[in-house]
N, C-alpha and C positions, 0 to 999 in steps of 0.2 A: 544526417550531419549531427556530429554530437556537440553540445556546448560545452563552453571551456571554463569549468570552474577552477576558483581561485579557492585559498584559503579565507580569506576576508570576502568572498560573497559568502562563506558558507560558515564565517561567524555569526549570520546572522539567520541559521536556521534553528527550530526546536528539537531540542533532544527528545525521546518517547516521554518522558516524565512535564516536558514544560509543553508538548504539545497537549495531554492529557487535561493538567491544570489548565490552558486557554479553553479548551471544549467547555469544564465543568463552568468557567468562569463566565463564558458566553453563556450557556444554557440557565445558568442565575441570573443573566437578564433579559431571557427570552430568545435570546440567538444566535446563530452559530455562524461557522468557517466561511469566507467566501461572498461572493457579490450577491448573490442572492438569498433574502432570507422572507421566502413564502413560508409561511405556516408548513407546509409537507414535509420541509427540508429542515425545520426543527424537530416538527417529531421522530425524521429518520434520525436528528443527530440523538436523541434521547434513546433510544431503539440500540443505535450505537453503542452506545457508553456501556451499557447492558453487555454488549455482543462480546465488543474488545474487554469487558471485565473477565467472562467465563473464559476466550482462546490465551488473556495473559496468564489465568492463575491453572489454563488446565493441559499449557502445551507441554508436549515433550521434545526437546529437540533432539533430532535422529544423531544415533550414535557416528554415523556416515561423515558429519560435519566436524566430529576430534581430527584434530590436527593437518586441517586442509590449507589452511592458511598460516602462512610463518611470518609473514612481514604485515603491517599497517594496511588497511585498506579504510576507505569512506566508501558509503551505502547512502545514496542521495535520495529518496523516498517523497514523490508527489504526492500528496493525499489534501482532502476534506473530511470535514468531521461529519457531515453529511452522507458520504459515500456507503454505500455495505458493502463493495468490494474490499474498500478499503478498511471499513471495520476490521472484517478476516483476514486480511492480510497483514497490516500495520503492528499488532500486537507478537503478529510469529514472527515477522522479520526482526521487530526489538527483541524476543527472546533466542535467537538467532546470533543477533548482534553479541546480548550478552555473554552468551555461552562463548562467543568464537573471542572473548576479550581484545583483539587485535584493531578490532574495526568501530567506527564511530560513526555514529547513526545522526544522519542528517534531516530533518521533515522539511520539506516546503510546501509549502500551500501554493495551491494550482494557482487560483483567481487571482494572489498577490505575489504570482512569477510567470507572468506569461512568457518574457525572452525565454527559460527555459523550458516551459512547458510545450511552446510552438515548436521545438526542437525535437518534441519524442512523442508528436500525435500520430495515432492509431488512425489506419486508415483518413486521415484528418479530420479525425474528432479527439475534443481533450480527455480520453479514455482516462481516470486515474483506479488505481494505484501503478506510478511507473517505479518501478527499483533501479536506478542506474547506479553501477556499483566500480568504483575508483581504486586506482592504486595508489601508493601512499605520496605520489605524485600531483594525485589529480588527473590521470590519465583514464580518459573510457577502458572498463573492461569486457564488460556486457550490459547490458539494458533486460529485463525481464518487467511483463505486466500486459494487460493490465489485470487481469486474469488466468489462473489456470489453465493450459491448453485444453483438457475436456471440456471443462465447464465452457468457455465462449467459443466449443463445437455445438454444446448443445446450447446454448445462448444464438449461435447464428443458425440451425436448425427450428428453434422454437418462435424465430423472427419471422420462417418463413412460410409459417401459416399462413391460411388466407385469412384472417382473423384473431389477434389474438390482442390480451389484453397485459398490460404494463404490470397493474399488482399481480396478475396470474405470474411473470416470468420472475417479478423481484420475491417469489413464495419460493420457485424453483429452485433459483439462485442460489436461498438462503439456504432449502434444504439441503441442496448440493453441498455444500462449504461444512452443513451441519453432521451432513454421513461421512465426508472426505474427513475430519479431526485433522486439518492441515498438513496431510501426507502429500499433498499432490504438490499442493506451496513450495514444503521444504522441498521434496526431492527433484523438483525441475532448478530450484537456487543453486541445490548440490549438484547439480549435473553440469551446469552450468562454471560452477568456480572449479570443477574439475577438469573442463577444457585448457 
């Protein structure tokens, strides 16, 4: 079931630039996005800020995404500043955003929108980053996330060890994202606004 966003729910989301500024502004006082703030979950967000600085200043967005879209769309984007999915993902969908100029880039924070986030759980867990991406309506067009289709093949493959350890898989991950240079990101987005 998709939720029904309004323009005035989603005046009160952050653009990439004032989600940014809230991360660096929490981490100057110790901490970050979200109801919980364990000691692990600041130092991922610090880890973060590192990640999403190298995929904003070093992506390129695919030549594929000129002139795919003609009219207004909104791009609804779950995240924490905690997350490494969301690290990788959140900086290429804003320079996405910016290239496609049509569409306006929504952030909401998981923990401070459960009505919508209960609306777009992954196997029913709050997987983030979700992309839920709007016509200039407001109306669902597709949903993408919370991950790459390879990466959470081999994400559900490397769970099904008989043994296996949480930093072992968040190494994989990263490497994964690190070798991918966000090809897989954009072109499952573009495949997607091309239906």
């Amino acid at each position: 079931m998709a939720y029904k966003f309004t323009k005035e729910y989603l005046n009160n989301s952050l653009s990439y630039n004032s989600y940014r500024e809230l991360i660096d502004s929490l981490l100057s006082e110790g901490r970050t996005t979200g109801d919980d703030q364990e000691a692990s979950k600041i130092e991922y967000t610090r880890l973060n800020v590192s990640r999403m600085n190298r995929i904003h200043k070093t992506t390129v967005v695919k030549e594929e995404l000129n002139g795919l879209i003609k009219s207004k769309q909104h791009w609804v984007l779950i995240s924490e500043a905690w997350c490494g999915d969301a690290a990788n993902t959140v900086p290429v969908v804003s320079k996405m955003c910016e290239h496609l100029q049509t569409v306006e880039l929504h952030i909401l924070l998981r923990d401070d929108n459960s009505e919508v986030m209960n609306e777009y759980l992954t196997n029913g867990a709050k997987s983030i980053p979700i992309l839920i991406v709007l016509d200039e309506n407001y109306n669902e067009l597709f949903v993408w996330g919370a991950r790459p289709l390879e990466l959470q093949k081999e994400v559900m493959e490397f769970k099904k060890r008989e043994s296996f350890e949480i930093e072992g898989l968040k190494k994989n991950i990263q490497m994964w994202y690190l070798n991918d240079k966000t090809n897989s990101t954009q072109k499952e987005i573009i495949e997607l606004l091309k239906k």
